[in-house]
Backbone bond lengths (Angstrom), bond angles and torsions (degrees), N, CA, C in turn:
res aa  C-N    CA-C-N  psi(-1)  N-CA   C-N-CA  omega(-1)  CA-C   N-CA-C  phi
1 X - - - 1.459 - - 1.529 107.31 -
2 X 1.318 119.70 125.36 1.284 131.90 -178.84 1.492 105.59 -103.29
3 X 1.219 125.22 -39.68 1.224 112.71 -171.02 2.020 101.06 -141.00
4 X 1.636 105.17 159.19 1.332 97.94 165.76 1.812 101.79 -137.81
5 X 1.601 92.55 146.04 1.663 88.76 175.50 1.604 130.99 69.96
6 X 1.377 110.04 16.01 0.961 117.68 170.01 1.417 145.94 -18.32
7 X 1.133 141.97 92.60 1.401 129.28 -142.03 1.917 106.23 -108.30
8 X 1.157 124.63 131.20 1.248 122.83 172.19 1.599 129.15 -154.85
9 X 1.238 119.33 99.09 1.797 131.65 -153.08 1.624 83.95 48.34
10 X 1.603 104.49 -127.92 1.551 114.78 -162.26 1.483 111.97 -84.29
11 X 1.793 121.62 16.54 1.246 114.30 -170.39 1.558 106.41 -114.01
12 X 1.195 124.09 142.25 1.715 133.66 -178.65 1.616 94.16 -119.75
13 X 1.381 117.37 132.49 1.552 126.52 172.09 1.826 85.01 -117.14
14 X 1.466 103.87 139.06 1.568 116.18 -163.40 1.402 98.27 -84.86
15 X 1.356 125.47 -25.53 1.502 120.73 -161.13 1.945 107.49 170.41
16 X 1.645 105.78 116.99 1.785 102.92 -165.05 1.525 77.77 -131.37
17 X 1.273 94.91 122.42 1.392 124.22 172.78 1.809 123.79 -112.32
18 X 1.537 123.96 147.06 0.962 104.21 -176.56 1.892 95.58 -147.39
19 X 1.648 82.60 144.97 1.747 83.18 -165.84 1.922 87.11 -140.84
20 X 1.383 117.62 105.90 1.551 124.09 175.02 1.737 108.74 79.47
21 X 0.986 127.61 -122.37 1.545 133.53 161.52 1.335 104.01 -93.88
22 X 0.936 141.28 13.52 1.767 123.83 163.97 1.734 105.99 -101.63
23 X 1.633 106.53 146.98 1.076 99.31 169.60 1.906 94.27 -141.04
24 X 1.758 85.36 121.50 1.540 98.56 179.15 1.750 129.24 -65.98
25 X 0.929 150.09 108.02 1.609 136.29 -178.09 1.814 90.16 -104.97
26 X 1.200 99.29 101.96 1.452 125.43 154.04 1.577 143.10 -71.76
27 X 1.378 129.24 109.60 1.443 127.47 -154.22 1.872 74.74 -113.99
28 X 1.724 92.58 128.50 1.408 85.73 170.98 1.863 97.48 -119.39
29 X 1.647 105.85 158.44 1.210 100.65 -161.86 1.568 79.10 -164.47
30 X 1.718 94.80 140.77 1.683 122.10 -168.19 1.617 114.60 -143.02
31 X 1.050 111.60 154.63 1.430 108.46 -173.63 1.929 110.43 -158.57
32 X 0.674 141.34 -179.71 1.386 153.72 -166.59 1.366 118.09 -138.07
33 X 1.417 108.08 -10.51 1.818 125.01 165.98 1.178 100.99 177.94
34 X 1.709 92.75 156.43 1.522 124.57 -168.34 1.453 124.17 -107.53
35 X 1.737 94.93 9.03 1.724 121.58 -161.72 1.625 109.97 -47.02
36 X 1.308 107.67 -43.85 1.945 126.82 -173.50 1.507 94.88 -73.08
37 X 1.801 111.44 -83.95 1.004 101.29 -167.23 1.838 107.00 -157.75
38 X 1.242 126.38 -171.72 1.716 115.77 -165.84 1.711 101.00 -78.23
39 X 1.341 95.55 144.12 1.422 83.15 173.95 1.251 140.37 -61.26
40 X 1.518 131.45 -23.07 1.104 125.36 154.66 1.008 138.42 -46.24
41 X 1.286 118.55 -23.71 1.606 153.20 -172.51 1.602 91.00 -51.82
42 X 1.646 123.72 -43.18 1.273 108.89 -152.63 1.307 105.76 -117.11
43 X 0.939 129.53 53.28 1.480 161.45 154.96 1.234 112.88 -106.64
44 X 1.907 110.03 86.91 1.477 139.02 -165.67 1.615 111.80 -74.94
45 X 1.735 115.47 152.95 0.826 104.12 -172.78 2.030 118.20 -65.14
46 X 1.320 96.77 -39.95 1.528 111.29 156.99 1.845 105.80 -32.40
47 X 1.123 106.65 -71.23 1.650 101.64 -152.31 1.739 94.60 -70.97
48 X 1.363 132.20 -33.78 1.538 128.60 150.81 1.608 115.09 -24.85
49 X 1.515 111.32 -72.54 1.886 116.91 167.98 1.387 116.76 -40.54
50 X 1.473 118.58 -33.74 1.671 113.12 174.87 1.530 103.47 -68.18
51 X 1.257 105.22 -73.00 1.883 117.09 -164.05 1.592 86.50 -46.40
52 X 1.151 152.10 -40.59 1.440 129.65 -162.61 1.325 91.70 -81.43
53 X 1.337 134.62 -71.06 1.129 136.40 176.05 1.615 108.99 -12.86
54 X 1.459 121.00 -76.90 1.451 130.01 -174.40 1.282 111.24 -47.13
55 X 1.601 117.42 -29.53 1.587 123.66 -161.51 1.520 92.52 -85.86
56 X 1.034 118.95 -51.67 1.372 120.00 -173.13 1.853 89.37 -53.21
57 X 1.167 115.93 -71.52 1.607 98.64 -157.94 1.421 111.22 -43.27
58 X 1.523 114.89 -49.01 1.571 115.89 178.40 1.475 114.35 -64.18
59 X 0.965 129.10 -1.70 1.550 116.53 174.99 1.546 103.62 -97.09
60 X 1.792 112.46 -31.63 1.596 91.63 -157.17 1.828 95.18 -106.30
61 X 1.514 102.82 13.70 1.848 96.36 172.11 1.549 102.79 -105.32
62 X 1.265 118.13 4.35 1.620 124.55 -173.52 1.445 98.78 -124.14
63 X 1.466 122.26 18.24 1.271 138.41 165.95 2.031 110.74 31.92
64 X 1.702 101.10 50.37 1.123 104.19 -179.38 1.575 119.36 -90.68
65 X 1.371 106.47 155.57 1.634 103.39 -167.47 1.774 89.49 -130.29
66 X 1.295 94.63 73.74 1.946 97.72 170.93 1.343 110.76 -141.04
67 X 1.594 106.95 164.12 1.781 96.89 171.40 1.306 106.62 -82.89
68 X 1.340 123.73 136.30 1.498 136.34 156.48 1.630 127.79 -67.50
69 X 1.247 127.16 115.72 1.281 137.21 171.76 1.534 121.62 -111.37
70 X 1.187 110.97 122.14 1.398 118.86 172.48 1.128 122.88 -82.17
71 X 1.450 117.28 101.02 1.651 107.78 160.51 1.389 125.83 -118.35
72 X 1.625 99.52 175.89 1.649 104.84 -173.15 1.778 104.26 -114.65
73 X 1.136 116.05 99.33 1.649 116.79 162.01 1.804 111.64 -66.44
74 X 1.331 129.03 111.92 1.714 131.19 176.57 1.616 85.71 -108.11
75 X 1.509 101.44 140.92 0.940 123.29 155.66 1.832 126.00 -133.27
76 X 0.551 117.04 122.47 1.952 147.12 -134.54 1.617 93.80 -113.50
77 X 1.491 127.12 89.84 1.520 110.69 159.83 1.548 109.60 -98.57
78 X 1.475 97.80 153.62 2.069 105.01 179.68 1.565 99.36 -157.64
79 X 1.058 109.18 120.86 1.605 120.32 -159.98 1.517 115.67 19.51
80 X 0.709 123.91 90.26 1.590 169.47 178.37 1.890 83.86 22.16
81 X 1.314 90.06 31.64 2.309 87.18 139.16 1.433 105.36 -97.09
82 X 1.690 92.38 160.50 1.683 106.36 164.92 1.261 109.91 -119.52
83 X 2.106 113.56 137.49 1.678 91.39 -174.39 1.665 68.85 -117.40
84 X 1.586 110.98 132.16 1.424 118.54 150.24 1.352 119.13 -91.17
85 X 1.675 115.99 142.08 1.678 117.63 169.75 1.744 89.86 -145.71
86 X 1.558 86.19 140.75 1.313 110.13 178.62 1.394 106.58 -122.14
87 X 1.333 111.03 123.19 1.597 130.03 -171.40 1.661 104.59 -116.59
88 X 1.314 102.16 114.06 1.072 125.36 -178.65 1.817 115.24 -94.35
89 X 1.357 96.82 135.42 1.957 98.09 -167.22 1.866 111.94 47.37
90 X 1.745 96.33 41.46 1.430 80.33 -177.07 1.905 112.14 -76.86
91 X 1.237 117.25 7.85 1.672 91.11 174.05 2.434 76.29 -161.80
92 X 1.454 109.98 160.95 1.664 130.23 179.32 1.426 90.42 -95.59
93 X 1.298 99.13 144.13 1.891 108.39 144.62 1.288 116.16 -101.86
94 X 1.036 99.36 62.67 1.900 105.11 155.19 1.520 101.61 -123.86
């Protein structure tokens, strides 16, 4: 983890990590039920346009030369278990 909380105009990246030439920008997202719909599910196309937006600023003012991957970490509580899933390349910035 290189960075946490990233701040940029109206966009927050939760956590950009970098492991070899990849550098991860992570939207983390939690819930307490799955009744509506999966949690990834609610990761809008709007709030997608910010995190690229923000990533782009943090990659090209930290003058990085890696591929960027977007993922989504959900974390799922149900009587005080935790189910973590980490989704890797879950959505492109194009």
């Amino acid at each position: 983890i290189i960075c946490r909380n990233y701040r940029y105009l109206k966009a927050e990246i939760d956590i950009i990590a970098q492991k070899g030439n990849i550098t991860a920008v992570i939207e983390v997202k939690s819930r307490s039920s799955t009744y509506f719909e999966e949690i990834a599910e609610t990761v809008s196309r709007k709030k997608i346009k910010l995190i690229v937006s923000a990533a782009d600023h943090y990659i090209n003012s930290h003058h990085l030369d890696t591929e960027v991957r977007f993922d989504i970490i959900t974390i799922l509580k149900r009587n005080n278990k935790f189910r973590i899933e980490h989704l890797e390349s879950a959505f492109y910035h194009f």
